[in-house]
C-alpha positions as CSV (number, residue, x, y, z in Angstrom):
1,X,46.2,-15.0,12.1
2,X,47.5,-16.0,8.7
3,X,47.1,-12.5,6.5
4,X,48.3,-14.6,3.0
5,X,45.4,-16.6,2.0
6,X,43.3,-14.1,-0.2
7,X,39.7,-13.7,0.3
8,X,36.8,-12.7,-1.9
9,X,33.6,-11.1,-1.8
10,X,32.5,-14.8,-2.1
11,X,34.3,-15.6,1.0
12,X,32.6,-13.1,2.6
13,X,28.9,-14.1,2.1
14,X,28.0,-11.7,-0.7
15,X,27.6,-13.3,-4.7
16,X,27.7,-10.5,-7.2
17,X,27.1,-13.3,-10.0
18,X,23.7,-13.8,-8.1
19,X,23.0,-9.9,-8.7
20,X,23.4,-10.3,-12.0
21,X,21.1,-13.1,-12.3
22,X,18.4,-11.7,-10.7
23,X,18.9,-8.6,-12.3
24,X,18.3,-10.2,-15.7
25,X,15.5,-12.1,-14.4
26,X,13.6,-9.3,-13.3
27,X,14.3,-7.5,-16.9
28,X,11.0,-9.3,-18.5
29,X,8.6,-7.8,-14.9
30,X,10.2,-4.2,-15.2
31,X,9.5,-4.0,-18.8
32,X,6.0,-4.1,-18.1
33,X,5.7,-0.7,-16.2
34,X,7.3,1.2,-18.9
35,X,5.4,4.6,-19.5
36,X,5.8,7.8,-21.9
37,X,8.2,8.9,-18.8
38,X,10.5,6.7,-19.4
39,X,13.7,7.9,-20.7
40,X,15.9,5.0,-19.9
41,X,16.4,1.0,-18.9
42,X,17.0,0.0,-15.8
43,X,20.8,-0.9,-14.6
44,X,22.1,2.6,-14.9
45,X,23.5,4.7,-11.8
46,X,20.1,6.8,-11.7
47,X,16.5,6.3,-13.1
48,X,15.8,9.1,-15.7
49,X,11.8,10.2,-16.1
50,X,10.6,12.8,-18.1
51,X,8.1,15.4,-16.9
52,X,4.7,15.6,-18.2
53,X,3.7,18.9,-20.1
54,X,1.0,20.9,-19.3
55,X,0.9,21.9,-16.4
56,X,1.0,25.7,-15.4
57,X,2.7,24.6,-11.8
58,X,3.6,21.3,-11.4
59,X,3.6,19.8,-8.2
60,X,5.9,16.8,-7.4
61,X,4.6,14.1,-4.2
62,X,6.5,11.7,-2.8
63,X,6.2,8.6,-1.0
64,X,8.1,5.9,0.9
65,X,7.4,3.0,2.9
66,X,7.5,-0.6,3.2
67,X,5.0,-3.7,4.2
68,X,5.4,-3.8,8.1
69,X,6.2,-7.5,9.2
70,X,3.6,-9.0,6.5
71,X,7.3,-9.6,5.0
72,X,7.6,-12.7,7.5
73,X,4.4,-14.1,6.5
74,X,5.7,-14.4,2.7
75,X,8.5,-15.6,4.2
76,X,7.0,-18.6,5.9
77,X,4.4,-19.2,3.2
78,X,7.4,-19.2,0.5
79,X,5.2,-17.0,-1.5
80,X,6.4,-14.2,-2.5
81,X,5.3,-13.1,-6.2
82,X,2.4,-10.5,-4.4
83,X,4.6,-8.6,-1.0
84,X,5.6,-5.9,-3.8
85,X,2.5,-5.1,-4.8
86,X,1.9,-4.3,-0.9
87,X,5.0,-2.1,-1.2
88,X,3.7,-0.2,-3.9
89,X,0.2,0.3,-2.4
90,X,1.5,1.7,1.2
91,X,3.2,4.1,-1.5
92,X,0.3,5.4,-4.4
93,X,-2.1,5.2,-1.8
94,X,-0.8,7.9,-0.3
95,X,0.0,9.8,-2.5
96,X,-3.2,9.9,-4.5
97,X,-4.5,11.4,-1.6
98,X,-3.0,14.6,-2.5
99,X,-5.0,14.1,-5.8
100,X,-1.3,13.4,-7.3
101,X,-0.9,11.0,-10.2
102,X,1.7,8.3,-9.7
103,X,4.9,8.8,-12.3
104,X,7.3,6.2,-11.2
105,X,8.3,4.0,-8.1
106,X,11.8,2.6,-7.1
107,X,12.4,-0.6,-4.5
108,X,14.8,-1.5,-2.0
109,X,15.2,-5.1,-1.1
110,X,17.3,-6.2,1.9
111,X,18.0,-10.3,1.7
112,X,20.4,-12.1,3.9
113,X,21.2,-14.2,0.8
114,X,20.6,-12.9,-3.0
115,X,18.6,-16.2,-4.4
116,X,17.8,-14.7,-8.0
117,X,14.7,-16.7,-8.6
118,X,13.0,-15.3,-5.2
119,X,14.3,-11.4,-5.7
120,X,12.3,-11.6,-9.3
121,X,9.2,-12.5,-7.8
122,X,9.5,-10.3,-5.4
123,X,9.8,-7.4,-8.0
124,X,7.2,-9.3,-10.3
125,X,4.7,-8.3,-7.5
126,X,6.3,-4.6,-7.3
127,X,6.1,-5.0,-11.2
128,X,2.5,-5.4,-11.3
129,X,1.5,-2.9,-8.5
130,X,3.3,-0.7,-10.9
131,X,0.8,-1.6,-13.8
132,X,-2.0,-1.1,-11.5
133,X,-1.4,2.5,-10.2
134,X,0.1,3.3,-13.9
135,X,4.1,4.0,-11.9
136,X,6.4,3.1,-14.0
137,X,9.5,0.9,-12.2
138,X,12.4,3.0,-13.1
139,X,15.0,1.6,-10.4
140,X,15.8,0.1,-7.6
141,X,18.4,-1.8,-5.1
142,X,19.0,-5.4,-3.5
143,X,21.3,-5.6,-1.0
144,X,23.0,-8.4,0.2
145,X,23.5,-8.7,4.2
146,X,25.2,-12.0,5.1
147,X,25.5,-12.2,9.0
148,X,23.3,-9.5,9.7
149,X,20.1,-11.1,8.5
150,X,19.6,-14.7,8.6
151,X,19.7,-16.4,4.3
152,X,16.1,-16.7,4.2
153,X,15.2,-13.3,5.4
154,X,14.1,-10.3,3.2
155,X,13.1,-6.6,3.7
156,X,11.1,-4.5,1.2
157,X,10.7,-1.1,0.8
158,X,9.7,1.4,-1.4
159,X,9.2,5.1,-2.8
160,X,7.1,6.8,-5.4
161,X,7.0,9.9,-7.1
162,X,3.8,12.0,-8.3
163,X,2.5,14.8,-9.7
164,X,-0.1,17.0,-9.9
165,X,-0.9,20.5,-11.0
166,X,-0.9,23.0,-7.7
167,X,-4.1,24.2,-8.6
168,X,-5.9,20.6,-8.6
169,X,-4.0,19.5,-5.0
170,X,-7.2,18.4,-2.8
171,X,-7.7,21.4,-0.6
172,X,-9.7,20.2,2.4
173,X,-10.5,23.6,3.1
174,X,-13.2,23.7,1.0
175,X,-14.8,21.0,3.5
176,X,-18.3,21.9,4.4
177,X,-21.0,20.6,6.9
178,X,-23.1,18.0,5.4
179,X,-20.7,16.8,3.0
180,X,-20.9,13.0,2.6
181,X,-17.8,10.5,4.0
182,X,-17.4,7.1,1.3
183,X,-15.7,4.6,2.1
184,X,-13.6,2.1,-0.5
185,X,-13.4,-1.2,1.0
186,X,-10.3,-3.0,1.5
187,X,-8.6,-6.4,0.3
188,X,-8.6,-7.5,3.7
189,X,-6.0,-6.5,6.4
190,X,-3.8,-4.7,4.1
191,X,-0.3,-3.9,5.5
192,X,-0.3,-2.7,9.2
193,X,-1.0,-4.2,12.0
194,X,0.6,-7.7,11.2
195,X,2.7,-8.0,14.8
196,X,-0.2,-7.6,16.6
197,X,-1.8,-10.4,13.8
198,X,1.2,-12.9,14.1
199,X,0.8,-13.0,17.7
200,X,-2.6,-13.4,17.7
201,X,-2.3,-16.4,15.1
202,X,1.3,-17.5,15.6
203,X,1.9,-17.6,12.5
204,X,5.5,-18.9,12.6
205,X,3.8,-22.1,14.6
206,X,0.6,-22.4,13.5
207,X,-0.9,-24.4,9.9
208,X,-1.5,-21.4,7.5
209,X,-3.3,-23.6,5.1
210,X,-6.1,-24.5,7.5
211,X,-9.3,-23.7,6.2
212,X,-11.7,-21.0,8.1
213,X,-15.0,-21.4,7.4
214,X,-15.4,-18.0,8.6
215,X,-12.9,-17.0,5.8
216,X,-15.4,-18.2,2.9
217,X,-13.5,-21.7,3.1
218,X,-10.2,-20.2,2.3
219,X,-7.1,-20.3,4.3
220,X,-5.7,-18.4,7.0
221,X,-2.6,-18.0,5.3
222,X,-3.8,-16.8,1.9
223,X,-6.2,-14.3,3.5
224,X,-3.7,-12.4,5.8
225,X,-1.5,-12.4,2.3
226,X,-3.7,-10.9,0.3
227,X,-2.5,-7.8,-1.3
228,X,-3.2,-4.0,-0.4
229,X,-5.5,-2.7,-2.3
230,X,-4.3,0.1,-5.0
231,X,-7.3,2.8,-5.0
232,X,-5.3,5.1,-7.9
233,X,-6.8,4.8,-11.0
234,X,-10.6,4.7,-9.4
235,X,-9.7,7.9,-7.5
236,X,-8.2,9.7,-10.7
237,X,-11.0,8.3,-12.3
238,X,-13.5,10.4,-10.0
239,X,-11.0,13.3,-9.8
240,X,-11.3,14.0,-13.1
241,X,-15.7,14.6,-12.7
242,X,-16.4,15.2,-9.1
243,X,-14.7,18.0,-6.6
244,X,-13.3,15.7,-3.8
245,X,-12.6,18.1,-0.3
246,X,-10.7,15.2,1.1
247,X,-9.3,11.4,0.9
248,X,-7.8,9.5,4.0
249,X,-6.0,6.4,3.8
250,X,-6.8,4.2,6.3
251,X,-3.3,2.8,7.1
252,X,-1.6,1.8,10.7
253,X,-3.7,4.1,13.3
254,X,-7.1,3.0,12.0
255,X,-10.2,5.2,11.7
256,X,-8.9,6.9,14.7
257,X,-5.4,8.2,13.5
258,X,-6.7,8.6,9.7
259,X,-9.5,10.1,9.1
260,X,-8.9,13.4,11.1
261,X,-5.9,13.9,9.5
262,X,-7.8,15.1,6.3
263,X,-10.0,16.7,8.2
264,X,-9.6,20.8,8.6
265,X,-9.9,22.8,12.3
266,X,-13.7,23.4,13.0
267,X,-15.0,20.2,11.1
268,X,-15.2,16.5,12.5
269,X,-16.4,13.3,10.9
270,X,-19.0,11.4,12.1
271,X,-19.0,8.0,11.3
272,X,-21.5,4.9,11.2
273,X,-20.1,2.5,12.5
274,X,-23.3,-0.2,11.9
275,X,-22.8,0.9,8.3
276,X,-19.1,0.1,7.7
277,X,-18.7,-3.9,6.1
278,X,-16.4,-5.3,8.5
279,X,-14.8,-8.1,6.9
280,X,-14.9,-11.8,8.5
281,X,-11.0,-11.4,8.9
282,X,-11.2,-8.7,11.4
283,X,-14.0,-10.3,13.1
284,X,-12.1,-13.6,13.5
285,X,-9.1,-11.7,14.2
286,X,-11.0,-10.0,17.1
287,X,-12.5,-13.3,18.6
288,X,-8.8,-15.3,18.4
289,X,-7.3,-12.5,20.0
290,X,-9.9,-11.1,22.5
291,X,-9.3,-7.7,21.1
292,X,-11.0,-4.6,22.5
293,X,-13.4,-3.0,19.9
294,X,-11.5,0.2,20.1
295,X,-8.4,-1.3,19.4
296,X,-9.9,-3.3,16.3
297,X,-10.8,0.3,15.3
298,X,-7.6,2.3,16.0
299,X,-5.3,-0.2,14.5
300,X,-7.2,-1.7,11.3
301,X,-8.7,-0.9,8.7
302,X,-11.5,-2.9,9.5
303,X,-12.7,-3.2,5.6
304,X,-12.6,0.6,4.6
305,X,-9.0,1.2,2.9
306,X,-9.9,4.6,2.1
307,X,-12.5,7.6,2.8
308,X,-13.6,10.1,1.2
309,X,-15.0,13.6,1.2
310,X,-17.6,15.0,-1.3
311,X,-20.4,17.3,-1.5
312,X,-23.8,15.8,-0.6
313,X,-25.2,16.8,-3.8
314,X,-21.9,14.8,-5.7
315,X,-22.2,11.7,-3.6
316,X,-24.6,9.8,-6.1
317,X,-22.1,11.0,-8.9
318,X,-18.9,10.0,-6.9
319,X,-20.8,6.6,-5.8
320,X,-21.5,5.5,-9.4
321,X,-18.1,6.8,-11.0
322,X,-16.7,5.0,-8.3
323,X,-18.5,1.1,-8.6
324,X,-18.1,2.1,-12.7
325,X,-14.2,1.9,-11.9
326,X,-14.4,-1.7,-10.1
327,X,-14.7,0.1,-6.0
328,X,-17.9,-1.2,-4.7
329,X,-18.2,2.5,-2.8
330,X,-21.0,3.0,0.1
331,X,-21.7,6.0,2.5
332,X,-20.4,5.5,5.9
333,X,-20.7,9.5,7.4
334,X,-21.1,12.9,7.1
335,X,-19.0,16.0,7.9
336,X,-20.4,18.1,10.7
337,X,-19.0,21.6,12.4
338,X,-16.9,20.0,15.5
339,X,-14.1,20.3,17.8
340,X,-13.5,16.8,17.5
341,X,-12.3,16.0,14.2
342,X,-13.6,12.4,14.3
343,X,-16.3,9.8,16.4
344,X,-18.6,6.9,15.9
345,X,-22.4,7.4,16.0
């Protein structure tokens, strides 16, 4: 082996001029998440946020988590100015269930080759799933990995910090029977589940831009890539006038996996399933893929993103705050004393 001929980081797959291309490019996206927290611009060694004042015990949440293989779909679809905002969702989401207010968010996107034009769309979506949950985008990383993905591939991930006084966390201890389950409908199938969906569709062989009539005359494609839906600012929204005993978000698992996990020992949910709005993705989904009922139910969200727990007496309240803040919101159960933290009636 001839040791003499130098070699660069070039050589090696990796374009730092391409970093700082898309770096700059994603400058005019990041600018638009900027909040009183901010304390810095992005670029530095560490994202600097200042605490909000008072609070008599501040409570910091955090989230992380990424969009499943939904990635691949962006991928094939060459679309890719809306993935982040599903990376930001998977985050806020959970975290508002906490009753936490979002402060800011930071990315991490893997790419076999740093194209500078397709990393700032995908943080132009991250961007404005910033603006909708009110995080500001205070950092993040893109890492180049020639040879161990292939050019074309990405990965995208995420984390989020909140906060929230100790004294206003959502305490599902105060859970009582006859309290009143609403549900928040989804955007469609959000961002689990999509092996299961690529299989059931091939997705890498089939024509995403055929039309469905069952999809409203819109295409396959453009319905599975439809972005998670960010519940934050409606849920502060009713935070702020209604006592909420608990908030689920329905995420990979399903109804089955989700909804008891908000719910306290001695308590179960009872759930109508006639009265949940399945949407016509699910259903076709179902159909294409001969997929047990069950299964739909304990792996999708089926058209309920997220649930929540309120008195019976607040319901109305909750309902009407809720549809006030853009959530067309409808009751779907009630909480009764139970072993069983969760069924369909």
């Amino acid at each position: 082996m001839n040791n003499s001929q130098s070699k660069s980081y070039a050589d090696a797959g990796v374009d730092i001029t391409a970093g700082y291309k898309a770096v700059e490019l994603m400058k005019k996206h990041i600018a638009r998440t900027r909040n009183e927290g901010c304390l810095d611009d992005v670029g530095g060694f560490g994202g600097c946020f200042g605490l909000p004042t008072g609070m008599k015990e501040p409570v910091l949440v955090s989230g992380t988590d990424g969009c499943g293989t939904k990635v691949k779909l962006a991928i094939l679809m060459d679309k890719h100015d809306t993935i982040g905002i599903d990376a930001v969702a998977m985050c806020v989401n959970d975290i508002i269930c906490v009753g936490a207010k979002p402060l800011f968010f930071l990315d991490y996107i893997a790419c076999g080759k740093n194209i500078p034009e397709k990393i700032a769309e995908i943080v132009k979506g991250v961007a404005e799933g910033c603006v909708q949950s009110g995080a500001a985008l205070i950092g993040g990383e893109t890492a180049e990995h020639p040879g161990l993905m292939p050019t074309h591939d990405y990965d995208l991930a995420g984390f989020a910090v909140g906060i929230v006084d100790k004294a206003e966390i959502i305490d599902n201890k105060t859970m009582q029977e006859g309290d009143v389950v609403i549900a928040l409908p989804s955007s469609g199938v959000h961002s689990n589940g999509f092996s299961l969906v690529r299989k059931v569709f091939d997705i890498e062989n089939c024509d995403l831009n055929k039309i469905y009539d069952e999809l409203g005359g819109k295409s396959i494609g453009e319905t599975l890539l439809t972005p998670t839906r960010i519940y934050v600012k409606p849920v502060l929204a009713l935070l702020e006038k209604v006592n909420v005993r608990a908030i689920s978000h329905i995420t990979g698992g399903g109804f089955y996996e989700n909804i008891p996990r908000s719910i306290p020992d001695g308590f179960g949910a009872e759930i109508e399933k006639s009265a949940i709005k399945v949407l016509p993705i699910f259903e076709l989904l179902q159909k294409v893929g001969n997929i047990p009922e069950r299964d739909m139910y304990n792996t999708y969200n089926m058209g309920v993103g997220m649930s929540i727990v309120v008195a019976k007496e607040d319901a109305e309240k909750a309902i009407e705050i809720l549809k006030n803040n853009g959530e067309d919101a409808y009751i779907i159960g009630k909480i009764v004393k139970s072993h069983e933290k969760f069924k369909f009636v």
